[in-house]
C-alpha positions in Angstrom: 47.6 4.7 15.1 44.3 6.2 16.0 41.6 4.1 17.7 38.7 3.5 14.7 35.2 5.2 15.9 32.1 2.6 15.0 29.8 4.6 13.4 26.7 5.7 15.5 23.3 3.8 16.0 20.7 4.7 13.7 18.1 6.3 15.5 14.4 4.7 14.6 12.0 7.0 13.9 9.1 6.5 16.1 5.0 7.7 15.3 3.4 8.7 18.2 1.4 5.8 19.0 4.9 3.6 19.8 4.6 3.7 23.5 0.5 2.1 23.1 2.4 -0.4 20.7 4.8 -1.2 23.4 2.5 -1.2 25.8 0.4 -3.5 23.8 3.2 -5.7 23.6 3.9 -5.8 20.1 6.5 -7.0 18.6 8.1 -4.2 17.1 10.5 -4.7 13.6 12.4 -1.7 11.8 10.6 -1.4 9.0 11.9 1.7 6.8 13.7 3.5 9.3 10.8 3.4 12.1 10.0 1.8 15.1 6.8 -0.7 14.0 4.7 -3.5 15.3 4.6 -6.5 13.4 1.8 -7.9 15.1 0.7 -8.1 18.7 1.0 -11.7 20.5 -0.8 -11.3 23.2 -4.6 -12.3 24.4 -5.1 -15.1 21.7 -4.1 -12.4 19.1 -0.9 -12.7 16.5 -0.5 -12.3 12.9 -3.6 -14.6 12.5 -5.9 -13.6 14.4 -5.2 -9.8 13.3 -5.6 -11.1 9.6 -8.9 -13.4 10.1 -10.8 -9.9 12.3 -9.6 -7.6 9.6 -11.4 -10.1 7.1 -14.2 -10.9 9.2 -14.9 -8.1 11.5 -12.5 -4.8 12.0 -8.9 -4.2 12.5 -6.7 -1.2 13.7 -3.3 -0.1 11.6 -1.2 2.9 13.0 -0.3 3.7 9.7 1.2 7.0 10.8 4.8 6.2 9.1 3.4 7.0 5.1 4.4 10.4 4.0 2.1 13.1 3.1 3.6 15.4 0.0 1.2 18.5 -0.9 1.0 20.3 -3.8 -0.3 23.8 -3.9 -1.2 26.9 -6.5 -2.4 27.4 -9.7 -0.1 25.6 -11.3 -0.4 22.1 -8.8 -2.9 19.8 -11.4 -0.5 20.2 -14.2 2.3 19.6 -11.6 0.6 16.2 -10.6 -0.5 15.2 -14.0 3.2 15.3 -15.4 4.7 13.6 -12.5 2.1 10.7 -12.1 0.7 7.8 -14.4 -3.0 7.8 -13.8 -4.9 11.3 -15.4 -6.1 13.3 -12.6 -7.9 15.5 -14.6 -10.6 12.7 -14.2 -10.8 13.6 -10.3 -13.0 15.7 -8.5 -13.2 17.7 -5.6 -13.3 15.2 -2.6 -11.6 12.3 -4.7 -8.9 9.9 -4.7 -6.9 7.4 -7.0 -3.9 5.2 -7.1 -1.3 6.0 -9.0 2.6 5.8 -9.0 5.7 8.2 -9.7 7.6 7.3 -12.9 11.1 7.1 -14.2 12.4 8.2 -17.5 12.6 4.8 -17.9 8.8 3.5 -17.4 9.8 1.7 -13.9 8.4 3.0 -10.6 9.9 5.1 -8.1 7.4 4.6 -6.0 3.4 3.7 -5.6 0.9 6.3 -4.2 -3.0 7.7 -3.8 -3.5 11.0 -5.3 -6.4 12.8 -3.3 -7.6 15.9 -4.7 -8.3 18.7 -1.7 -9.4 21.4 -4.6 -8.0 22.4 -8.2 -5.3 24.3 -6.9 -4.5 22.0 -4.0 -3.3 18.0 -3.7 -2.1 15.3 -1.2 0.4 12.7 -2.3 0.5 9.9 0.1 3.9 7.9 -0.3 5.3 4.9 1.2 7.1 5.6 4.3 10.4 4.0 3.3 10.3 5.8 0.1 8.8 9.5 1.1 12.9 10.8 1.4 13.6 9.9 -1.7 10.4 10.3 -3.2 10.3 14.4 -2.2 13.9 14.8 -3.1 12.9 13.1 -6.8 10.0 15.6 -6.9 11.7 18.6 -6.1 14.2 17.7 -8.7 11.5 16.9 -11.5 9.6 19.8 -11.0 11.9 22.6 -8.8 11.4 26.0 -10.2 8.3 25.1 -11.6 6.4 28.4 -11.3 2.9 28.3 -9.7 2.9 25.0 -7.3 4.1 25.0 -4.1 5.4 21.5 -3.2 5.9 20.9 1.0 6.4 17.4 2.7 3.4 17.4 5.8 4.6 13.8 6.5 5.5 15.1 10.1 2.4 17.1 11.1 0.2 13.8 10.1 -0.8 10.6 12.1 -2.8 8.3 10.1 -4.8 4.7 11.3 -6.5 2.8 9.4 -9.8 0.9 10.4 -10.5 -2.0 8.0 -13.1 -4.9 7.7 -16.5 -4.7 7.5 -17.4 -3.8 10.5 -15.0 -0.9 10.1 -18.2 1.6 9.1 -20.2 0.7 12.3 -17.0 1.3 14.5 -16.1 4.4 12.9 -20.1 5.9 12.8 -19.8 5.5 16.7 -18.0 8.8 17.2 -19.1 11.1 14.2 -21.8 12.4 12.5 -20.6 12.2 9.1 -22.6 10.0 7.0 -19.9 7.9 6.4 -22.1 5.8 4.2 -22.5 8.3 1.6 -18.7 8.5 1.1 -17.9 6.4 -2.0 -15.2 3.9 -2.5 -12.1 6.1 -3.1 -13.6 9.2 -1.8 -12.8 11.4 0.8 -14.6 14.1 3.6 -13.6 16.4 6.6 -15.3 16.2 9.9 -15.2 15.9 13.7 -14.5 11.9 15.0 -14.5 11.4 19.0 -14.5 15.2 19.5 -11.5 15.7 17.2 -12.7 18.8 14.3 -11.1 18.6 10.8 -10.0 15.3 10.1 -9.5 14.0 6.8 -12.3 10.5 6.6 -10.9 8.9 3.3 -12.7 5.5 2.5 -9.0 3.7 1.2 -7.2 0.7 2.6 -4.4 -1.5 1.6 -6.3 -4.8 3.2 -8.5 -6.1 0.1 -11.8 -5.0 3.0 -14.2 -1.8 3.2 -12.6 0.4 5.5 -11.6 3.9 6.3 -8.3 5.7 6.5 -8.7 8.7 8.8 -5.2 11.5 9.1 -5.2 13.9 12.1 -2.8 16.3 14.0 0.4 14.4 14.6 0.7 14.9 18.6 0.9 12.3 20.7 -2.2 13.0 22.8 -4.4 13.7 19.7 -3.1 10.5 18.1 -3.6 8.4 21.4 -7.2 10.3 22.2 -8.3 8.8 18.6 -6.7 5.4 18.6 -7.9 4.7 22.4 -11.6 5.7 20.8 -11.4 3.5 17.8 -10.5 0.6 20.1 -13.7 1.1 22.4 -15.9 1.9 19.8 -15.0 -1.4 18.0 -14.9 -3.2 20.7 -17.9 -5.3 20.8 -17.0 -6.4 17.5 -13.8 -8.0 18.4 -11.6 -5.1 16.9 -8.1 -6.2 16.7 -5.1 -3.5 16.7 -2.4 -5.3 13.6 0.7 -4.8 13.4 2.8 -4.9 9.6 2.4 -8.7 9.2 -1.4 -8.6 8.7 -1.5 -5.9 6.5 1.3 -7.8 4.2 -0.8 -10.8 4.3 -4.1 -9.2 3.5 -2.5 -7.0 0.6 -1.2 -10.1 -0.7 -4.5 -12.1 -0.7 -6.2 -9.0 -2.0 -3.1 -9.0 -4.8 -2.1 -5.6 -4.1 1.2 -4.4 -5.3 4.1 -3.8 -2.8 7.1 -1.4 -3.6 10.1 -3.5 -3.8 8.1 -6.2 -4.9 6.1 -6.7 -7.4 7.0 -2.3 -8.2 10.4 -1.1 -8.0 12.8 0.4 -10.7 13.8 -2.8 -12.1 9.7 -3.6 -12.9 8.2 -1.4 -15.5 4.6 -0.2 -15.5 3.2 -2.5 -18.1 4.7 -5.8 -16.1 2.7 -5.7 -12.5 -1.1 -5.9 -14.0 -1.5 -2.2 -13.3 -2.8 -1.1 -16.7 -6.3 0.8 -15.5 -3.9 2.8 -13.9 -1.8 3.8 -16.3 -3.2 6.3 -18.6 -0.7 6.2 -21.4 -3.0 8.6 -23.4 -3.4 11.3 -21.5 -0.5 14.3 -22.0 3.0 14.0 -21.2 4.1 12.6 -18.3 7.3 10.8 -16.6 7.8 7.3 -18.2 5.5 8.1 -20.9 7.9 7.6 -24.0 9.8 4.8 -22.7 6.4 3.2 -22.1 5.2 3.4 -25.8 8.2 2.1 -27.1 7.6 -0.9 -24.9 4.1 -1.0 -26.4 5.5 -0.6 -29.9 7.7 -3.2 -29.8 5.4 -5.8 -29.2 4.8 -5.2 -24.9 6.3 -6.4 -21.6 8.3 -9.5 -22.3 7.2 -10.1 -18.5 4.3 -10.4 -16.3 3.4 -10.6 -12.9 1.5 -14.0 -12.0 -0.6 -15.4 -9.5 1.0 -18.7 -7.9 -0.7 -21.3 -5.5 1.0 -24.1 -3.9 -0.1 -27.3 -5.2 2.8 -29.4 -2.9 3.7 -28.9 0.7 5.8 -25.8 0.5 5.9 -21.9 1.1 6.7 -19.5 -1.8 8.6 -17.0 0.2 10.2 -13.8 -1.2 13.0 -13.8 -3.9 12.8 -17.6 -4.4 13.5 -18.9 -8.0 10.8 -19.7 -10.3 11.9 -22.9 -12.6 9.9 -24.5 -15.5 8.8 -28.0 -15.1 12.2 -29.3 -16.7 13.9 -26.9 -13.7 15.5 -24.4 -15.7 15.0 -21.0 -14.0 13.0 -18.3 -15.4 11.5 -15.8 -12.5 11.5 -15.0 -9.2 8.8 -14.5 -6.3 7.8 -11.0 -5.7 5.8 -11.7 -2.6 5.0 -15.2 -1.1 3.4 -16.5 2.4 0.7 -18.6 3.6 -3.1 -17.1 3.3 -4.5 -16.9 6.4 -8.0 -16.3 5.6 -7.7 -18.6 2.8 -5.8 -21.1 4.1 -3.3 -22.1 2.0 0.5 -20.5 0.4 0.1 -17.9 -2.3 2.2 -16.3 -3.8 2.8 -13.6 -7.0 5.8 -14.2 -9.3 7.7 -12.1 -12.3 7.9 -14.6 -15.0 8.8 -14.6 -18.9 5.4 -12.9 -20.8 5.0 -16.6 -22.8 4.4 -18.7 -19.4 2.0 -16.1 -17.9 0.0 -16.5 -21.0 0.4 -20.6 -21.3 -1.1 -20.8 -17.9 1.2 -23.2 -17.3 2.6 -24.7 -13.8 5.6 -24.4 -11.8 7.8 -25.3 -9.7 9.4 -23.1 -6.9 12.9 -23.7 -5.5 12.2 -23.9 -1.7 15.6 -23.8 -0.3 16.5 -27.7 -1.2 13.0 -28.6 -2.7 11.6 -27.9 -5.8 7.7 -27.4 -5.3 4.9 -27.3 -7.8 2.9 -24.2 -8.1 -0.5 -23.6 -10.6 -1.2 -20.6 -12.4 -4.3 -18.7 -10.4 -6.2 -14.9 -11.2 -5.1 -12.0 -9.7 -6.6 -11.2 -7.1 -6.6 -14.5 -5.3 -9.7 -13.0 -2.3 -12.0 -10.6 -2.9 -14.5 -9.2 -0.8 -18.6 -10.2 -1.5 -19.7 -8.6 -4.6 -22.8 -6.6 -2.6 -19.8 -5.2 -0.9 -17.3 -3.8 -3.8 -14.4 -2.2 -3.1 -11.6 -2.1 -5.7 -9.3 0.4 -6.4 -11.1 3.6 -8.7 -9.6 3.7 -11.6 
């Protein structure tokens, strides 16, 4: 009888800023098949403190696990338009939207920002745990397609985030872009701490103003800009954040999260996304299945805004009960609200009790806790500072 062999050790993947996370002391999670901080303990800091400078001042993501997907050629617009929701014949030059990937069936494979680089050329950025399967559904959908050249960049990018409203005055420090003149949702080239030709997109995933820069994947280049960023924001407070801040921020900001409140269990009429979805423009992926939901009378379910009336957090995949305790949704997404300061959390429930506004109760582990209804999103930023999604 042979000896069994355990199968090997998954190798994490790792960006190139792992060993200034490390030496950071981070605590560091596998999150998709990579090597990432969750937040950094040390010097008064933790998931907390990264939330409240991010909402306050300016924080730091190494966001360099999403995957860049590039679409190139005469043929690339039409390309994009069929295989996303949102009608990106409405971009220009220099422009970016959200927007999601499709199944036949309406649900998502996956959430993304569509920046348009020129007519005949596109970025696609993807969730990290997703961009695998995401390029291999793409290449099916659309392989010998003639005139777009489709090519997955993810590994020649880093990208980092700097977010909060001090995130403009940090980032002017080592460029002479006029970042000011860069609208919400819009992006530039230029030359930041003495590296040319990097892409300056004003887009976050934190609910705050903020910029999202993407340069040459090498470590030194990666570590030269990140080490900037740092000084330039650091008589601000800048905090570097690890993945537990940006979930909490996205979640007070009510931003949708793949496997959450999108996945291909949830169709597109059932997360709140509507203004994205642009059910009128030509064919596309999810299209028909999508009007027959419409036809029929809609989404028999909705995603809801929940805040914790009684002691208790709404955590992840808990059941949702009416006030007689017979179950009828789940939690998407659920934590305490750090800037906010108390437990939120957003919940997939039957069409009717979204639209009663009525309360809840939440099954945390032996307790059932009682939730009210409250709008999506539950923080946004001041209004003399917008910055919500373009539509």
């Amino acid at each position: 009888m042979s000896t069994p062999v355990a199968p090997a050790a998954t190798t994490l993947k790792k960006t190139a800023l792992n060993a200034t996370h490390r030496a950071l002391k981070a605590k560091m999670v596998d999150f998709g098949g990579w090597d990432m901080p969750v937040e950094y303990p040390g010097n008064g800091g933790g998931l907390i403190a990264e939330h409240n400078a991010v909402r306050t001042s300016v924080g730091l993501f190494d966001v360099s696990h999403m995957g860049e997907i590039q679409f190139r050629g005469p043929a690339a617009m039409d390309a994009v338009q069929y295989i996303t929701m949102n009608d990106v014949t409405k971009l220009k030059d220099g422009q970016a939207h959200y927007s999601a990937l499709l199944t036949p069936q309406g649900t998502f494979v996956d959430d993304i920002l569509v920046h348009r680089l020129g007519q005949n050329d596109w970025l696609l950025v993807v969730n990290a745990g997703t961009k695998d399967k995401d390029y291999a559904w793409i290449r099916q959908q659309l392989g010998g397609r003639p005139g777009v050249h489709i090519s997955d960049y993810s590994p020649h990018y880093s990208q980092i985030a700097v977010q909060g409203p001090r995130g403009l005055d940090t980032l002017r420090k080592l460029t002479k872009v006029d970042l000011a003149a860069i609208k919400n949702y819009w992006f530039t080239w230029g030359t930041i701490a003495g590296i040319p030709n990097i892409l300056i997109a004003r887009t976050g995933y934190s609910g705050e103003d903020g910029f999202e820069v993407y340069i040459p994947s090498d470590q030194a280049t990666t570590v030269k800009m990140w080490d900037a960023l740092m000084d330039a924001g650091a008589e601000y407070g800048i905090r570097p954040c690890g993945l537990g801040a940006r979930n909490t921020l996205r979640l007070e900001a009510g931003m949708s999260l793949y496997g959450h409140e999108i996945s291909e269990e949830i169709n597109a009429l059932e997360p709140g996304l509507d203004r994205f979805l642009k059910i009128d423009k030509a064919d596309f992926i999810g299209r028909d299945a999508l009007l027959a939901v419409l036809n029929s009378g809609g989404p028999k379910r909705k995603i809801i805004g929940l805040e914790m009336i009684e002691r208790g957090i709404a955590r992840d995949g808990y059941p949702v009960l009416d006030l007689d305790g017979k179950e009828i949704g789940v939690v998407t997404s659920g934590s305490p609200a750090p800037f906010l300061k108390t437990n939120i959390a957003l919940a997939l429930v039957p069409l009717e009790v979204a639209t009663a506004g009525s309360d809840v109760l939440v099954q945390v582990r032996a307790n059932q806790v009682r939730a009210k209804q409250v709008p999506i999103p539950f923080y946004k930023r001041a209004r003399n500072k917008p910055m919500q999604p373009a539509l």
